[in-house]
Each structure stands twice: as C-alpha cells, then as structure tokens.
N, CA, C and O of each residue as an XYZ file, in Angstrom:
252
protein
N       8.017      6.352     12.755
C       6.805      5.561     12.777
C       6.950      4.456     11.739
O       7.521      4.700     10.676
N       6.387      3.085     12.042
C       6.581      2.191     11.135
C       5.280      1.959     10.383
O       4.487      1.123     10.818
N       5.018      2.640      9.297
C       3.621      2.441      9.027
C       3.347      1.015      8.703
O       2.187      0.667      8.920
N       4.305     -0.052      8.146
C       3.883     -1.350      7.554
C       3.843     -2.148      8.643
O       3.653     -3.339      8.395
N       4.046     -1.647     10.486
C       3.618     -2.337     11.369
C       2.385     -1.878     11.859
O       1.895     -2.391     12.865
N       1.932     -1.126     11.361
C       0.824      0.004     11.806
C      -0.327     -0.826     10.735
O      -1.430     -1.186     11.145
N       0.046     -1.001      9.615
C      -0.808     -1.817      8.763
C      -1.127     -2.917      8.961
O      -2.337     -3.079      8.797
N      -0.393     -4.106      9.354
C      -0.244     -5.462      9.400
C      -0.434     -5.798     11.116
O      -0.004     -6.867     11.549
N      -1.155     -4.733     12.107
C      -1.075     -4.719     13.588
C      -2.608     -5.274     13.732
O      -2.925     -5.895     14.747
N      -3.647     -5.005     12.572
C      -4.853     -5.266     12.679
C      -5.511     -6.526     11.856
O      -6.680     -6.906     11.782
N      -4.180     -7.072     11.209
C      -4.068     -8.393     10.358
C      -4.359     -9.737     11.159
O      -3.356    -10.385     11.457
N      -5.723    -10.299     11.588
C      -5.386    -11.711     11.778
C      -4.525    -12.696     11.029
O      -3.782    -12.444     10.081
N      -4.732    -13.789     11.573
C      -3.986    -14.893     11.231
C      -5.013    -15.496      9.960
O      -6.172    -15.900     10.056
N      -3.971    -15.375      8.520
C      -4.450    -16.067      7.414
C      -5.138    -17.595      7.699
O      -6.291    -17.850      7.352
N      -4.499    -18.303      8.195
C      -4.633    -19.655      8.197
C      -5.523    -19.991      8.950
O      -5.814    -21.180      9.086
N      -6.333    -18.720      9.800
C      -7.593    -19.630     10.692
C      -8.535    -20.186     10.037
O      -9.385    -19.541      9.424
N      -8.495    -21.324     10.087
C      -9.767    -21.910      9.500
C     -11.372    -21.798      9.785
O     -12.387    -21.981      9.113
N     -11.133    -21.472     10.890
C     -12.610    -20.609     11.244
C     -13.262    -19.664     10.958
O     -14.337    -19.271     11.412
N     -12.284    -19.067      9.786
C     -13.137    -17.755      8.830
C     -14.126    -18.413      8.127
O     -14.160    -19.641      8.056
N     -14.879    -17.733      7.637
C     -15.881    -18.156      6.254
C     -14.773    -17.682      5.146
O     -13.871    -16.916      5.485
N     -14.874    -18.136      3.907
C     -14.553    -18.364      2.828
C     -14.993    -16.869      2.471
O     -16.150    -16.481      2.634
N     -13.897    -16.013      1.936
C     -14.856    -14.817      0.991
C     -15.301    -14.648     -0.185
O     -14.387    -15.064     -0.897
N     -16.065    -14.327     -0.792
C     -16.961    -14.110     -1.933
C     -15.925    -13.669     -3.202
O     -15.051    -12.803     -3.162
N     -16.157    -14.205     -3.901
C     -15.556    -13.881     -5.230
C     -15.315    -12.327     -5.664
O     -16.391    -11.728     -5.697
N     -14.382    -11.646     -5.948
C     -14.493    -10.366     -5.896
C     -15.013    -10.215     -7.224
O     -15.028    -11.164     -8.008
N     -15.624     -8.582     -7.646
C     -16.081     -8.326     -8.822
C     -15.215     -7.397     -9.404
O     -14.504     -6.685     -8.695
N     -15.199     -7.317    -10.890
C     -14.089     -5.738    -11.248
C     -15.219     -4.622    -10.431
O     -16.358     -4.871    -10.035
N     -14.529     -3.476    -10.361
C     -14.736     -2.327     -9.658
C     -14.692     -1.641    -10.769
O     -13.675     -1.801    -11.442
N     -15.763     -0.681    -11.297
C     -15.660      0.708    -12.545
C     -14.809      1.630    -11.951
O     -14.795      1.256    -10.779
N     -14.207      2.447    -12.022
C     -14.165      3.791    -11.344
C     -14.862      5.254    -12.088
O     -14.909      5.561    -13.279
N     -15.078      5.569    -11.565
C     -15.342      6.840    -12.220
C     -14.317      7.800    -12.612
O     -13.217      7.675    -12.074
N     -14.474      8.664    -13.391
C     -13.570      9.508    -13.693
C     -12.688     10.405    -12.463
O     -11.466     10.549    -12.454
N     -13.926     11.104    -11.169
C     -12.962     11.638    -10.320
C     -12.014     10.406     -9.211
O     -11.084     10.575     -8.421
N     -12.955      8.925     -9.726
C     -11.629      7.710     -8.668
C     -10.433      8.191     -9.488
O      -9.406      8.630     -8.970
N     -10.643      8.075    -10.852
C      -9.036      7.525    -11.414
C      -8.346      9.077    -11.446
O      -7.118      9.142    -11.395
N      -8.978     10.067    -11.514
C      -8.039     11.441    -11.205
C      -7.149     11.571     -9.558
O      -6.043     12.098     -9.436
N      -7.693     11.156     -8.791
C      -7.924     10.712     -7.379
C      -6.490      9.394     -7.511
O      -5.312      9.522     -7.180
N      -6.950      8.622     -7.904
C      -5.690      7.594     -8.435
C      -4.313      8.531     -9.021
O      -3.310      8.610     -8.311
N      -4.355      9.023     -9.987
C      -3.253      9.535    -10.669
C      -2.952     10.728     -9.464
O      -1.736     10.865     -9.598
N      -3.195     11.287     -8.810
C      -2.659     12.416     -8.047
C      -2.137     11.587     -7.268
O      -0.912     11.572     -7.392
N      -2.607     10.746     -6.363
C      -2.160      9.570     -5.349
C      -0.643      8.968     -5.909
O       0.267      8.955     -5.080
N      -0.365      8.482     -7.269
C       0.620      8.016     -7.981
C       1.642      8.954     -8.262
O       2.825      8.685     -8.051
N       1.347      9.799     -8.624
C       2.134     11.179     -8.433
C       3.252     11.725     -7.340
O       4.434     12.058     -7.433
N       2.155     11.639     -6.104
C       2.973     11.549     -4.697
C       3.888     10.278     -4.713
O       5.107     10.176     -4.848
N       3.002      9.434     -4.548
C       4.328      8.228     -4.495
C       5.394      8.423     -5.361
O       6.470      7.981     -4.959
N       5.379      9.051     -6.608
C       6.070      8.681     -7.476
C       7.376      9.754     -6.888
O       8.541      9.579     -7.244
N       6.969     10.840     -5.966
C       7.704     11.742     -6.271
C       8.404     11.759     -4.958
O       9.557     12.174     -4.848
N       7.407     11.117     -3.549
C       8.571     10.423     -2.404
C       9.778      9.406     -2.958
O      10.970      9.380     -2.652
N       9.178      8.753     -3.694
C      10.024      7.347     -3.839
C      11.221      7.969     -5.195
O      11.922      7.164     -5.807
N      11.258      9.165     -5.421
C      12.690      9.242     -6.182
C      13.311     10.643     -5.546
O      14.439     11.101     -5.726
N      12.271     11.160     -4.778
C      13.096     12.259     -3.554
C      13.933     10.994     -2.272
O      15.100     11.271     -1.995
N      13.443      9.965     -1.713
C      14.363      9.097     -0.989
C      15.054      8.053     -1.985
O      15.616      7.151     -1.363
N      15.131      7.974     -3.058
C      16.293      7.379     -4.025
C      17.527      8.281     -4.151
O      18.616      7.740     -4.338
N      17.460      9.304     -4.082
C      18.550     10.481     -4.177
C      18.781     10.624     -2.837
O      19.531     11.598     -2.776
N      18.565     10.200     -1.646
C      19.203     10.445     -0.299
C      20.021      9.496      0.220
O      21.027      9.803      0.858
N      19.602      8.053     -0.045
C      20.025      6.814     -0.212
C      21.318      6.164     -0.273
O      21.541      5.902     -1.455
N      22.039      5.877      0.290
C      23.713      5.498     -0.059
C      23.676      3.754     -0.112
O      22.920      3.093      0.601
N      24.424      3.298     -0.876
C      24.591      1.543     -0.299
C      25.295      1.533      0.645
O      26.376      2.123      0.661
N      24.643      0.595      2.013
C      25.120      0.307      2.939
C      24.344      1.163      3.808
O      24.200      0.891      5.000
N      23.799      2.267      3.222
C      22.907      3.066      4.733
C      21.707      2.364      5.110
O      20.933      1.912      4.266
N      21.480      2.229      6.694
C      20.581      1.744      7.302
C      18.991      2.575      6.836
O      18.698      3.717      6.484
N      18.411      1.604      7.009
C      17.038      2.232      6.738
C      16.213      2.467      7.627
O      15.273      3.247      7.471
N      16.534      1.586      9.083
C      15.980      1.206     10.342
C      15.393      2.887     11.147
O      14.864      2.887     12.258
C-alpha cells in the first residue's frame, strides 16, 4: 500500500485561485494527555524507522 499516495489522492490543486485565502493560523495549547498522545506516537515512529534502517541495504529497491 502506498500510504503517501493515499494521502496526497484527496489533495487539490495548490494553485487554484479560486480558493479563498485561509485564516491565519493560531498556536494550539495541548494538554497534557495531547502531548503524552504525541510522545507515544514518536516512539512508534521512532522505533519503525530504525527497525527498517537495519533491513535496508544500498542499492535495495524500496518500490
């Protein structure tokens, strides 16, 4: 499955000029259970992305 085509499948086109303009964003607080919620989330990533660094060869396809 390609998730970053799965992401970018529901992406219009940046450049239409027929959007409205969006609103200035604001900082966001989090609360204590967002950022616990955050750090478990970082965790996983952290721990796919050096379990497929150790499988990895130069020159192996990724496709």
């Amino acid at each position: 499955m390609n998730i970053l085509s799965n992401l970018l499948s529901g992406v219009t086109n940046p450049s239409n000029p027929s959007r409205p303009k969006k609103k200035r964003r604001r900082i966001e607080i989090k609360s204590e259970r967002e950022i616990e919620i955050m750090r478990q989330a970082a965790t996983i990533v952290a721990t796919v992305l050096k379990e497929i660094s150790e499988m990895v060869e130069p020159g192996m396809s990724t496709a």
